[in-house]
C-alpha positions in Angstrom: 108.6 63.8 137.4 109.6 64.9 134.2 113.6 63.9 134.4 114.4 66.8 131.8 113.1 69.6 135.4 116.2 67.7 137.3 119.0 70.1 138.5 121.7 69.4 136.0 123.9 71.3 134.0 122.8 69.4 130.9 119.1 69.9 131.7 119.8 73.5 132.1 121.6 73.9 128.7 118.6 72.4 127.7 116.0 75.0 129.2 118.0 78.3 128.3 118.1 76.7 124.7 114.1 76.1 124.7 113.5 79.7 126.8 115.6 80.9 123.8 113.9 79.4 121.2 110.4 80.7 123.0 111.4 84.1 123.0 112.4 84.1 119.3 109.3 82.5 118.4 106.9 84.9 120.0 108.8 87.4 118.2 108.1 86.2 114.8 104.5 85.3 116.1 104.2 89.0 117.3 106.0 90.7 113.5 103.4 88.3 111.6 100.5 89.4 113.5 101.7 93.7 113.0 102.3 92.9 109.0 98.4 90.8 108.6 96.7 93.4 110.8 98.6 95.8 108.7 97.1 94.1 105.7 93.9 93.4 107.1 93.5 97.6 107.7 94.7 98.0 104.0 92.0 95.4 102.8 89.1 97.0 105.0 89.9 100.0 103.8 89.5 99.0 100.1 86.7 97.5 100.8 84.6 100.6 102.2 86.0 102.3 99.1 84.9 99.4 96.3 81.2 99.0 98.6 80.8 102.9 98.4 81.5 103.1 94.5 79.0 100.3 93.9 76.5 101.7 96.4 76.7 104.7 93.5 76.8 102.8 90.7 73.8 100.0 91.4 71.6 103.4 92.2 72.8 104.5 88.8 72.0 100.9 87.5 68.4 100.7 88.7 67.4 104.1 87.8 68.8 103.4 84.1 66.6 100.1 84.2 63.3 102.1 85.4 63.7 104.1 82.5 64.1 101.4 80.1 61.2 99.5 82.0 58.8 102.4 81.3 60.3 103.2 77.7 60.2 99.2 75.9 58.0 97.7 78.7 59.3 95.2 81.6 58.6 91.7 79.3 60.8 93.3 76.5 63.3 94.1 78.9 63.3 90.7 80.4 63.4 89.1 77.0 67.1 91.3 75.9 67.9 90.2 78.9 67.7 86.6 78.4 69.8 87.1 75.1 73.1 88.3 77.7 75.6 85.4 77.6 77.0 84.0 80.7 80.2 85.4 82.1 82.7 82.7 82.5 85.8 84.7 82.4 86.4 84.7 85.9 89.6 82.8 87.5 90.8 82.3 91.3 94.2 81.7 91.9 95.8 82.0 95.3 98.6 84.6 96.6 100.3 84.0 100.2 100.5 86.8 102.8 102.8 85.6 105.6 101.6 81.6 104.8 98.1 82.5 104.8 96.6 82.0 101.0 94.0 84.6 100.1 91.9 84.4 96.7 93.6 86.6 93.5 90.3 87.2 91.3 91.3 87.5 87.9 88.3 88.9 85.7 89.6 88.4 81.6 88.8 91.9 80.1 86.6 91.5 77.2 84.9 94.7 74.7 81.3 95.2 75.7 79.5 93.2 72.5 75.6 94.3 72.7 73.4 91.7 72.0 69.9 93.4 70.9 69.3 96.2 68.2 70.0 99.7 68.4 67.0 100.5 66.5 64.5 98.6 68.6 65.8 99.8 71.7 66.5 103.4 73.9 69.3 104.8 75.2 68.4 104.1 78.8 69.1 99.9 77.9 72.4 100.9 76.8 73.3 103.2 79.7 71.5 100.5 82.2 73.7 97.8 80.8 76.7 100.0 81.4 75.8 100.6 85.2 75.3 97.0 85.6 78.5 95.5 83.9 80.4 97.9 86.2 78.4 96.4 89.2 80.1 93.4 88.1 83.5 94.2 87.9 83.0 95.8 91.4 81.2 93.1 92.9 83.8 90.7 91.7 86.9 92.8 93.0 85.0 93.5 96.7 84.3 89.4 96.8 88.4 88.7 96.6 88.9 91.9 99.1 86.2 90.7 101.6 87.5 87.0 101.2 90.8 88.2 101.4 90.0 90.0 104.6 88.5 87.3 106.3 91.1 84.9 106.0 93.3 87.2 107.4 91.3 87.7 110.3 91.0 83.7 110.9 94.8 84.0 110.7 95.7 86.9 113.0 93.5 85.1 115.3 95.3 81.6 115.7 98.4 83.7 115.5 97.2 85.8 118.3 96.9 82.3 120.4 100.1 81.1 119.8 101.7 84.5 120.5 99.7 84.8 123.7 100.5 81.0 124.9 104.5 81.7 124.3 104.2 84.7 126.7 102.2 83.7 129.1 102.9 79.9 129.3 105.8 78.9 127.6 108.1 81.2 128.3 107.1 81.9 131.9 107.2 78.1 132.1 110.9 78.0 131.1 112.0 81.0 133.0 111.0 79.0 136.3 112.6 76.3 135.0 115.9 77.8 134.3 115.8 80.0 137.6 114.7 76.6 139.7 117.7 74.2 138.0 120.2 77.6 138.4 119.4 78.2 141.9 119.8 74.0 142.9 123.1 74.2 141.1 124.4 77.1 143.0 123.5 75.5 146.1 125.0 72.2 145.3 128.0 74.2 144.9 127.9 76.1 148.0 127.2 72.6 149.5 130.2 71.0 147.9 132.5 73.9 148.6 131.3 74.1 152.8 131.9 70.5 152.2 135.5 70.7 150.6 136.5 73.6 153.5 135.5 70.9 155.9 137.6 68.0 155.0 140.3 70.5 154.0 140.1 71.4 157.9 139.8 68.0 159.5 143.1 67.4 157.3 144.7 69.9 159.1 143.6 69.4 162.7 144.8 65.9 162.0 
């Protein structure tokens, strides 16, 4: 038997301190989980917004690139294509939301340097490689949203738990207890005071 469930005053100091400290935890448990949902909404919102505009934008994209496939031929195309440099401009660093660390994408903003010949080319490369560097911006800001997102979700989850196992275990748990070592008190002290009114009247009849 656990000797800290016994019916003493010190033991129930002890549960009334632990019921307290239940109680405030579930209530911090319960204000994290409002302000991550709260975030988590916010995220899934921008992320419907940032998946419609490139939706747009990729259609844009690969119509621009038909054209230019038709106009220089698809090898040429390939071949400019080749020339693009790779895009190494791209940092993660982490931001914290309540203790949970979500991604901050940081793309270095750089002017848009062509790498092929106006003369030997059409309009419709130029306008494809528009549509396409703006798929990349896009695709890069919806990755940190949707990353973002998800380890919120993970979080609200486990958060959930512990909120749920505070109310319905641990503080249930310590409301018994403090009712159970109250109530054996009380009686001991009804006991004791039947037993005082008892000696106090065999004194007297003496």
């Amino acid at each position: 038997m656990n000797p800290n469930t016994f019916p003493t005053k010190g033991n129930l100091i002890l549960a009334k301190n632990s019921l307290t400290l239940a109680r405030q935890g579930y209530e911090l448990m319960d204000k994290k989980r409002n302000i991550l949902i709260k975030e988590l909404m916010s995220l899934i919102d921008e992320a419907k917004g940032i998946q419609s505009e490139i939706d747009v934008t990729f259609t844009a994209a690969y119509k621009a690139l038909q054209k230019a496939n038709i106009e220089l031929g698809i090898n040429y195309v390939q071949d400019i294509a080749m020339a693009v440099p790779i895009d190494d401009r791209v940092r993660i660093k982490t931001r914290s939301i309540m203790g949970t660390e979500i991604p901050l994408v940081e793309h270095e903003e750089m002017p848009l340097n062509l790498t092929y010949a106006y003369y030997s080319t059409r309009e419709s490369l130029d306008e494809a490689r528009y549509h396409f560097e703006r798929v990349k911006k896009l695709s890069i800001k919806l990755s940190m949203v949707e990353n973002s997102a998800y380890r919120l979700a993970n979080s609200i989850k486990r958060t959930q738990k512990r909120a749920n196992a505070l109310k319905n275990i641990t503080i249930p748990r310590y409301e018994t207890l403090t009712r159970n070592i109250t109530n054996s008190l009380e009686e001991k002290d009804r006991e004791e005071f039947t037993r005082l009114k008892v000696i106090k009247r065999t004194k007297k009849s003496m």
